[in-house]
N, C-alpha and C positions, 0 to 999 in steps of 0.2 A: 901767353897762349893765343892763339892764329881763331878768331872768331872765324864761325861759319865760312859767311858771304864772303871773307879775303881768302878762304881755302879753296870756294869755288872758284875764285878767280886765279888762283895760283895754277888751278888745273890747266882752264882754260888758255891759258897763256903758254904752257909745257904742251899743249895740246899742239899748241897753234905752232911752235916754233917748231916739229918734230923736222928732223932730217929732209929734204924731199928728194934725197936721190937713194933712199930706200927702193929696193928692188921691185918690190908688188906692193899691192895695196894690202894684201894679207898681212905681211910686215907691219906696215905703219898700222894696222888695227889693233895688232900684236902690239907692240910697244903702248900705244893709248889704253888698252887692257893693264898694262903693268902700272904705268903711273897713278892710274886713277883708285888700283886698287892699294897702291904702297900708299897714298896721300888719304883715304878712306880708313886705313888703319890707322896711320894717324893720325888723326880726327879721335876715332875707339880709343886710344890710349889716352888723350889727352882731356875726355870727357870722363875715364873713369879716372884717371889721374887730378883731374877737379875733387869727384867724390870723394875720396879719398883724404883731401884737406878739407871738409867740412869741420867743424868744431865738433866736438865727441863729448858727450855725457854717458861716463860710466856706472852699471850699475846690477848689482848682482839679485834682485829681483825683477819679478818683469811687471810689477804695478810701481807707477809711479807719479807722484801727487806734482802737481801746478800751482803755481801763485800766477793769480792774472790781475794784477794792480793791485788791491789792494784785498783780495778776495783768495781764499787759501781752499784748493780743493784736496782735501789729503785721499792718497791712494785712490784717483779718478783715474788713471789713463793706463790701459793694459797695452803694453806694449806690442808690435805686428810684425816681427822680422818681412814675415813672404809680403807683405803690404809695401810697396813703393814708388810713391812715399807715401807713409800714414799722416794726414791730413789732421790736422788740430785746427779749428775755425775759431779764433776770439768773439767777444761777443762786440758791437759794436761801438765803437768809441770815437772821440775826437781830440785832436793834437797828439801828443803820442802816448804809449802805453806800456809797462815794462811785463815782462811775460819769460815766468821762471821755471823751468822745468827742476823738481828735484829729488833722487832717490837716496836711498837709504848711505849710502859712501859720496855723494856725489850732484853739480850743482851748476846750471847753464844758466843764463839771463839775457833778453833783450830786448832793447829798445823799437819797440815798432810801430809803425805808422801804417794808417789806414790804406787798403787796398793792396796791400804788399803780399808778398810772401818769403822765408824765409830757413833755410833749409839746413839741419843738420843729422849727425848718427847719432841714435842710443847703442850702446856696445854691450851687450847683457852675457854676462859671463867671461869678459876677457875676448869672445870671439862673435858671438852672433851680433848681425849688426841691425838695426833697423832704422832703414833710411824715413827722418819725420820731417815735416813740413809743418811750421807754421803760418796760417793762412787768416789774412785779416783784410779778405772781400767782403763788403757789407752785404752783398746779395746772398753770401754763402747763411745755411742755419746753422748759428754755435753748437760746436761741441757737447760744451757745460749750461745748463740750466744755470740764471743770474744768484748768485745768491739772495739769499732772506734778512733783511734787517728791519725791524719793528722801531719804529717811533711813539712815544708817549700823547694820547690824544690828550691831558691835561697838563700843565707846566707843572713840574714837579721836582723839589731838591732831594727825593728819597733816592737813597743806592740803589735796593733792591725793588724788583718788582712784583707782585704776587697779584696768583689766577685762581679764582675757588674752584672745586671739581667735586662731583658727586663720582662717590664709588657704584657703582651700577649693580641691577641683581646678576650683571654679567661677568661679574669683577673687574669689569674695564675702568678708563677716568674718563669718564663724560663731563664736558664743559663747554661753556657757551659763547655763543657770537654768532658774526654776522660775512655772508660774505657780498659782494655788492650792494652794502646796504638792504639789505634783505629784513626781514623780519627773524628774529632768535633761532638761530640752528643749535642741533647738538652733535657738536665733537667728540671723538675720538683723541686724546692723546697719544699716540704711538711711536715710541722707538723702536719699534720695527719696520715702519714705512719712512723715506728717506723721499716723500715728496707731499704733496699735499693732495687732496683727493674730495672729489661730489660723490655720494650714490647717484648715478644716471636718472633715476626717476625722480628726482626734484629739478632738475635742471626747467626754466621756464617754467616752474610749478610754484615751487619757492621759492627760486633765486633766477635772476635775470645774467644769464651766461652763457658764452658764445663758444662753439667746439671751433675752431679754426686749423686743428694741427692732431699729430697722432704719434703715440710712442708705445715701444713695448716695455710692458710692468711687468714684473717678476712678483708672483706669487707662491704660496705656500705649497700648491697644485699646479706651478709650471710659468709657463710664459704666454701674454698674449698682446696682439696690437689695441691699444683702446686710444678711445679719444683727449684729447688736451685742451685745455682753452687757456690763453694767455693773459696778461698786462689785466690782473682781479685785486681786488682787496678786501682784506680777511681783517675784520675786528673782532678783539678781545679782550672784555674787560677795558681797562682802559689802556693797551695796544693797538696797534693798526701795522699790517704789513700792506706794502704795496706792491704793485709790479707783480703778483706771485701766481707760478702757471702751476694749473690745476688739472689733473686725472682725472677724466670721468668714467669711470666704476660701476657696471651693473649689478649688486649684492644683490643676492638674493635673501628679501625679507631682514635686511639691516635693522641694529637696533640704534639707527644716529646719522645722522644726514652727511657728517662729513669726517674729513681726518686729518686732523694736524699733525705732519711727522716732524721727527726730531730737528729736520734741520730749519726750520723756523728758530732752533736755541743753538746754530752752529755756534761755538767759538764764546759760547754762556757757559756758568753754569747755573744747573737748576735741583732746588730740591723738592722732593715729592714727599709730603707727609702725609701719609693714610691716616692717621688721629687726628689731624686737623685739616683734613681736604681743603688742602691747598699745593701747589706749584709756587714755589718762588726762585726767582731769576736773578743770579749771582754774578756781581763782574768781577769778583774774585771767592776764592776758597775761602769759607768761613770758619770760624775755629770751632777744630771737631772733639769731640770726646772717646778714650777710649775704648767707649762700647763699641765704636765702626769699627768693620772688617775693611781692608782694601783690595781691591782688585781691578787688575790691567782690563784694559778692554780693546779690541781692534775692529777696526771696519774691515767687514767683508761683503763686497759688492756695496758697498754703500750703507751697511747697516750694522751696529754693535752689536762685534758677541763677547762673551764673559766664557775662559774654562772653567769648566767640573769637572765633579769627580764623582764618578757610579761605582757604589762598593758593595759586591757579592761575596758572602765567605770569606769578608778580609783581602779581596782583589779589587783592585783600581783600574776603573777604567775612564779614562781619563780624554775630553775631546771639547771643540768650540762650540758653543753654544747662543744664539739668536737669541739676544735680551728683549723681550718681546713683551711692551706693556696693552697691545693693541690685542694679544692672544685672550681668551678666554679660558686659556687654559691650564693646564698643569708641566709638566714636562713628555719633551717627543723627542723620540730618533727613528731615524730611518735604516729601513731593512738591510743596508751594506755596512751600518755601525753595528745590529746586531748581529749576525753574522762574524761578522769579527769578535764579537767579544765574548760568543755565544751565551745571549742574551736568549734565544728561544728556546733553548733545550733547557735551564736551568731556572726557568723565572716561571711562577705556574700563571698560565691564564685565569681571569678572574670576569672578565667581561669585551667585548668589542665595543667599538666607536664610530660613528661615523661623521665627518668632518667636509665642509667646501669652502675649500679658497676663492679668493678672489677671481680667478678664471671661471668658477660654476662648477670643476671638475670634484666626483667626491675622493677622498684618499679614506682607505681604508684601516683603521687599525684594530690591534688585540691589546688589552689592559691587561697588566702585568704587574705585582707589589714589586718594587726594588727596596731592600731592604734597608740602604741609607746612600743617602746624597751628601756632596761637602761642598756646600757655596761659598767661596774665603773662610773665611775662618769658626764660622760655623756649619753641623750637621742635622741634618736633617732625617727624621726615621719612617720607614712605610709610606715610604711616596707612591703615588699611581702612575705608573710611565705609559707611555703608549708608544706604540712599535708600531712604525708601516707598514704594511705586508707586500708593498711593493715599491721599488723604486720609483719616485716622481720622475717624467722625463723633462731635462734641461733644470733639472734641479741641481746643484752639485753637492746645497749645504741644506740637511734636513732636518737636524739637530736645531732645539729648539724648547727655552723655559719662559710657559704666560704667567699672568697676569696672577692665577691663582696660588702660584706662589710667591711671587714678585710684592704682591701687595702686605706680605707680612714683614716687609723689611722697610723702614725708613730709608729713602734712598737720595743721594747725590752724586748726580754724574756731570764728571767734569769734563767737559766736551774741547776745551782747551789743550789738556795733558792727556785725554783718553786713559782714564781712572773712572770706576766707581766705590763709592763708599757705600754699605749697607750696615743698618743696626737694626736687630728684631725690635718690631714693636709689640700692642697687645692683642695683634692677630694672629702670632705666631704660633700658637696651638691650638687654633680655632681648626675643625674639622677637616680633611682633607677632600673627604666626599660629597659634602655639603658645602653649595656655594664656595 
């Protein structure tokens, strides 16, 4: 293919040689008109006829997950057809780096070196295309947040590792540490938050930490830009992560300084025992009894949900659900689930609620008995649901089980295979209204 600067020059020179016993000058304008536009198309074909042999990852969904050395982001990159090209930024490195794009049928790799960029199609459905680009200018800001990996502050030959946690009068798992060296904070455990997080008003209070950056957080009541601070370390127990960039969060009136989300245990597993608060940290699946139930789990947006099953008069209604240990609460859906399932015409009101997410915004709901839940392979009777009486905006998934009933099941979730395992413990018919 004829780069550029030798196309111009090909013109130039068919310019320069035209006829000179052409009749007028009209003429020979004419002709320069024709050449340079037959040699311009040209050019158009031969530039999309480049595209065209780009290297092609096929794939019949439009999320799809990346390995960037040695760092595996499952179902991070939503695909952009009208975007071109959709830019993916590595995060910084030196000598080279392999960087793996791969979907559900299908599976691209390469090798790349700093400052570069590198350009292919995603093909999503056989036809739509989307032209991506990967781009590894250190000046550029990544894509992906670095992953999380915790180092042991004591030399230790134990497999596992275990974190004590107090069950809170909020039914949360509060547990402690430190983040730059700070004096004892209290965490939040949450697999509903897929980052790490301050309440805003300790920042230089309690803890010495620097906002330098800003992202927007997805909350329960929508979306908003809040602050970030980077390159922190978060001790626990005897854990320590490094490098780890932090959300700063205005809660209002928080019961806990901070919040560790699930991905501090990517690619772990960990189990949660509510009779012996504690978390323990699995490098492989231990052997389970057949009191666990199983069940798949899938990230959406970056966060695990688990199906149920809501059952009226012997009808199933059946949808994904936000495994939310960070919730205080019982189980949610939003007003476009019930609607479909018609969930308000048949469920009696019993009380309202009123609720703020992380944004400050309040969501409104109506308390409603549903008369039995089925979480894997157990049932549950006379649960409290709550219904939004309005759709969140820039919410798409509202649907959503806390903490208060999550806490009655012994749990392992395997973050490797995306399974959980649950087996009731001796909170499982503790009150449903009470704590």
């Amino acid at each position: 293919m004829l780069y550029f600067r030798e196309i111009v020059g090909v013109i130039s020179k068919l310019v320069a040689i035209l006829p000179q016993n052409l009749q007028t000058d009209k003429q020979q304008e004419k002709m320069k008109y024709i050449i340079k536009t037959f040699l311009l198309l040209t050019i158009t074909s031969q530039f999309a006829f480049a595209q065209e042999q780009l290297p092609i990852l096929k794939t019949n969904k439009i999320i799809i997950s990346i390995k960037e050395g040695n760092s595996d982001y499952k179902d991070s990159w939503t695909i952009a057809p009208e975007v071109k090209p959709d830019v993916f930024v590595t995060q910084k490195f030196t000598g080279t780096q392999i960087i793996t794009f791969y979907s559900d049928i299908d599976s691209i790799s390469f090798t790349v070196k700093p400052n570069k960029h590198y350009d292919f199609i995603i093909l999503l459905n056989g036809k739509d295309k989307a032209y991506t680009q990967i781009s590894t200018d250190r000046k550029q800001n990544p894509s992906l947040e670095p992953k999380l990996f915790y180092t042991r502050l004591k030399n230790t030959n134990q497999v596992a590792d275990t974190i004590p946690f107090t069950l809170g009068k909020d039914n949360r798992i509060h547990i402690k540490g430190k983040i730059n060296n700070s004096d004892t904070l209290d965490f939040l455990f949450d697999t509903g938050a897929n980052s790490c997080v301050i309440t805003s008003s300790i920042i230089n209070q309690k803890v010495n930490l620097t906002i330098d950056g800003s992202a927007e957080n997805g909350g329960a009541d929508g979306k908003a830009v809040v602050g970030t601070s980077s390159k922190n370390t978060i001790e626990i127990n005897d854990l320590k992560w490094e490098n780890v960039s932090i959300l700063s969060i205005d809660y209002q009136k928080p019961s806990f300084d901070a919040v560790l989300g699930w991905i501090a245990f990517e690619n772990k597993i960990i189990e949660i025992d509510y009779e012996k608060n504690v978390i323990i940290i699995h490098q492989s699946l231990p052997q389970l009894s057949s009191e666990y139930s199983k069940l798949e789990f899938k990230l959406i947006e970056g966060l695990p949900y688990v199906k149920l099953k809501l059952i009226i008069n012997g009808k199933e209604s059946e949808t994904w659900f936000d495994y939310d240990t960070g919730s205080d609460g019982m189980l949610v859906v939003g007003q476009k689930f019930a609607k479909e399932n018609f969930f308000n015409n048949e469920l009696k009101q019993i009380g309202t609620t009123t609720s703020v997410g992380s944004t400050g915004k309040e969501i409104i709901s109506k308390i409603v008995m549903l008369p039995k839940l089925k979480i894997g392979d157990f049932e549950m009777y006379q649960i409290p649901l709550n219904i939004q009486q309005q759709e969140i905006e820039n919410v798409e998934y509202n649907e959503n089980i806390g903490n208060k009933i999550l806490k009655r099941f012994n749990t392992i979730i395997d973050f490797k295979n995306n399974y959980i395992y649950l087996k009731p413990n001796s909170l499982f018919y503790a009150p449903m209204l009470r704590n």
